[in-house]
C-alpha positions in Angstrom: 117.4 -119.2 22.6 115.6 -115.6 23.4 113.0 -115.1 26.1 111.3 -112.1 26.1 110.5 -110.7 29.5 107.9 -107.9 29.8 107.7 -106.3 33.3 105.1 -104.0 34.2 106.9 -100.4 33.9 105.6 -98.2 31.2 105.5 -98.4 27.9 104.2 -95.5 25.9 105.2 -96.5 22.3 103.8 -100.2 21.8 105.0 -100.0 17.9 108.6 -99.1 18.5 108.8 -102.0 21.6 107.9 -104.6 19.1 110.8 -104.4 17.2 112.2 -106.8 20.2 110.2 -109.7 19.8 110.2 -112.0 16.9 108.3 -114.8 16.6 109.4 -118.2 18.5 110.6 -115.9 21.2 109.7 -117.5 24.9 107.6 -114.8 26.1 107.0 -114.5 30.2 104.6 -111.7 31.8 105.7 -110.4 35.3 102.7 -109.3 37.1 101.3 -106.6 35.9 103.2 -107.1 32.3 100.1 -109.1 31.5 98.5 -105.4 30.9 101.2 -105.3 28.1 100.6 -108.4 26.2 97.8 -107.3 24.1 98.9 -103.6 23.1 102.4 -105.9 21.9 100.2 -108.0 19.7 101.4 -111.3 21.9 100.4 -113.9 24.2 102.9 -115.1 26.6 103.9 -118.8 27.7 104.3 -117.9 31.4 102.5 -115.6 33.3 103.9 -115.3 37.1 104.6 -113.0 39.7 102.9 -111.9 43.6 100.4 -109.7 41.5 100.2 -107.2 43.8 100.6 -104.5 41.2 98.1 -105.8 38.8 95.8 -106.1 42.2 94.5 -109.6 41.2 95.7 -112.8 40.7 95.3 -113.8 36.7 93.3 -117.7 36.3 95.6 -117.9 33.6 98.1 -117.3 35.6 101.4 -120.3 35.9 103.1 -119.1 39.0 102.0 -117.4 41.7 104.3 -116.1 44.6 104.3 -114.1 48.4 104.2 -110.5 48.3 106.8 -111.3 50.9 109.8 -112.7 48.8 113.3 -112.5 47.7 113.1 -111.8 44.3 111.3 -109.4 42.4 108.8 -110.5 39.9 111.1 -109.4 36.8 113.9 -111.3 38.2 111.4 -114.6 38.9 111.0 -114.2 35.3 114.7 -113.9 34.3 115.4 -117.4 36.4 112.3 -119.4 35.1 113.8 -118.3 31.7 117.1 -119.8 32.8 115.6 -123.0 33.7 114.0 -123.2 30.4 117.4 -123.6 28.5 117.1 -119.6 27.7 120.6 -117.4 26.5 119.6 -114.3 25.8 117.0 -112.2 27.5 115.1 -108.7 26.6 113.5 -107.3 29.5 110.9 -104.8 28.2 108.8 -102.2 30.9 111.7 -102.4 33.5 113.4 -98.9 32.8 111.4 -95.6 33.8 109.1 -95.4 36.7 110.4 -96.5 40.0 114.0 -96.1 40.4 114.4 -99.3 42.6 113.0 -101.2 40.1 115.3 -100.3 37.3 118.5 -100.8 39.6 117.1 -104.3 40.1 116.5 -105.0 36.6 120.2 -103.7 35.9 121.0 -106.1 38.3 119.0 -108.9 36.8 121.7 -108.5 33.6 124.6 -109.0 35.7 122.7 -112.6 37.6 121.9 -113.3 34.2 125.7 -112.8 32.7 127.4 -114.6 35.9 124.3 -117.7 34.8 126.2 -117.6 31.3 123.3 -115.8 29.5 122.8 -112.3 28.3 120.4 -109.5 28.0 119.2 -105.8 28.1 116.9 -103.9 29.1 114.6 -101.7 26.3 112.3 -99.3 26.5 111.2 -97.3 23.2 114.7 -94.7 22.9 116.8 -96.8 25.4 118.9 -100.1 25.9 121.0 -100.9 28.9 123.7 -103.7 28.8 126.2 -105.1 31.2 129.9 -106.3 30.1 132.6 -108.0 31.5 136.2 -107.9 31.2 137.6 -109.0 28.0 134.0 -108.6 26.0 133.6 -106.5 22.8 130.5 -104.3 22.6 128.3 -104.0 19.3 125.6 -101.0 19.0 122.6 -101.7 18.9 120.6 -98.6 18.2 121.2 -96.3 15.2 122.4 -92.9 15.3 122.7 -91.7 19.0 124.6 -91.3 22.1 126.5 -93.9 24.2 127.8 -94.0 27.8 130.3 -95.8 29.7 129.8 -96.3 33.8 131.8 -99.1 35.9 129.5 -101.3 37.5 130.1 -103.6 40.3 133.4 -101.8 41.2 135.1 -98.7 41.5 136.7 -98.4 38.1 136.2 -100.4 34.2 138.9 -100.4 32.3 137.6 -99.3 28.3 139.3 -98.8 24.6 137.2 -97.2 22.0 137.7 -96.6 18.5 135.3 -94.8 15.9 133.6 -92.6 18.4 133.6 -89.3 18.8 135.4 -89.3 22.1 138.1 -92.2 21.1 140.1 -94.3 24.1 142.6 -96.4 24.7 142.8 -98.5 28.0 140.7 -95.2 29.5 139.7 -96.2 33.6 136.6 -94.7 34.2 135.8 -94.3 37.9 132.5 -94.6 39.6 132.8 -91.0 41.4 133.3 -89.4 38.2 130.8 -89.9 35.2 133.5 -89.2 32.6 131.9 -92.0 29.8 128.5 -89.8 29.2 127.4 -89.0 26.0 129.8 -90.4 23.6 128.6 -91.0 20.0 129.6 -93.2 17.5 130.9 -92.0 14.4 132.0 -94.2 12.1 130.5 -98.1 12.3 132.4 -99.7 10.1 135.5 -98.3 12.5 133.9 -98.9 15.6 135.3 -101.1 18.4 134.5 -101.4 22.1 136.3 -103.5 24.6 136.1 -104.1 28.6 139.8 -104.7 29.8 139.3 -104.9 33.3 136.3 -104.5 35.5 132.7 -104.6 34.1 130.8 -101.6 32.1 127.1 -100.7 32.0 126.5 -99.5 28.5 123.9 -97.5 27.9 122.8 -96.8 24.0 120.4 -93.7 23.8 118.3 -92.5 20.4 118.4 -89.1 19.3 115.1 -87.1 18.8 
């Protein structure tokens, strides 16, 4: 089951970020993602957060937290989706803006893979995934460039076929950002596979 989280980082292309929500989705607003809802064409079936950012606290609003708390507002989101019976999770308005915030988001697709779910992170040009030794990894976006970091650890272990740039059992280190910018090249040849360690993908559009 897919719940739809939509944080409250900017989104300057409403048209393009509705290609991640299809009807039936469990939508939840974090904070000041309720300034989203309407430009998205949606309502949401949760609404929580410390509203701090949106400066006001929302009557329609389901959960209402401390400033002062563990958890950002994003990741209340991805663990009320969680105990809704959710799998797989878009997070939309959690890349750009403040750095912080997009390291915790990234973050948020690691708690949610170690919870046996799955997700990413969109913006309108952008995805970002998390993967785990011994997990293949599908494309998303259409033509475009790709890159390969280790997360969590010093070093992923990667193969790669039908790229430009092709791999086999390639360790990629943290200190050196040797996966950047790889593109694929031929789909129907393309393959993608965490051997040891855990990778953050991330798929970029061209133009």
């Amino acid at each position: 089951m897919k719940c739809v989280i939509i944080a409250g980082g900017d989104i300057s292309d409403y048209d393009k970020m509705k290609q991640y929500i299809d009807e039936g989705d469990y939508i939840i607003a974090a904070d000041s993602g309720l300034r989203h809802l309407a430009p998205l064409g949606v309502t949401c079936d949760e609404l929580i957060g410390d509203f701090d950012s949106l400066g006001y606290i929302p009557d329609n609003a389901t959960e209402v937290y401390p400033c002062e708390k563990d958890d950002t507002d994003a990741m209340l989101a991805v663990k009320h989706g969680l105990l809704k019976g959710m799998d797989y999770f878009v997070i939309l308005g959690g890349l750009g803006g403040r750095l912080d915030h997009t390291m915790a988001n990234i973050a948020a697709l690691e708690y949610l893979r170690t919870h046996g779910a799955s997700g990413l992170l969109a913006d309108e040009n952008t995805t970002v995934r998390v993967f785990g030794a011994g997990q293949q990894v599908v494309p998303l976006l259409g033509e475009g460039y790709f890159s390969v970091f280790p997360y969590g650890g010093g070093s992923v272990v990667v193969s790669m076929s039908g790229v430009q740039y092709p791999a086999e059992r390639l360790r990629l280190h943290s200190y050196f950002p040797m996966g950047v910018s790889n593109r694929v090249t031929d789909r129907a040849a393309f393959a993608m596979t965490i051997h040891e360690g855990m990778a953050l993908v991330v798929e970029c559009r061209m133009g």
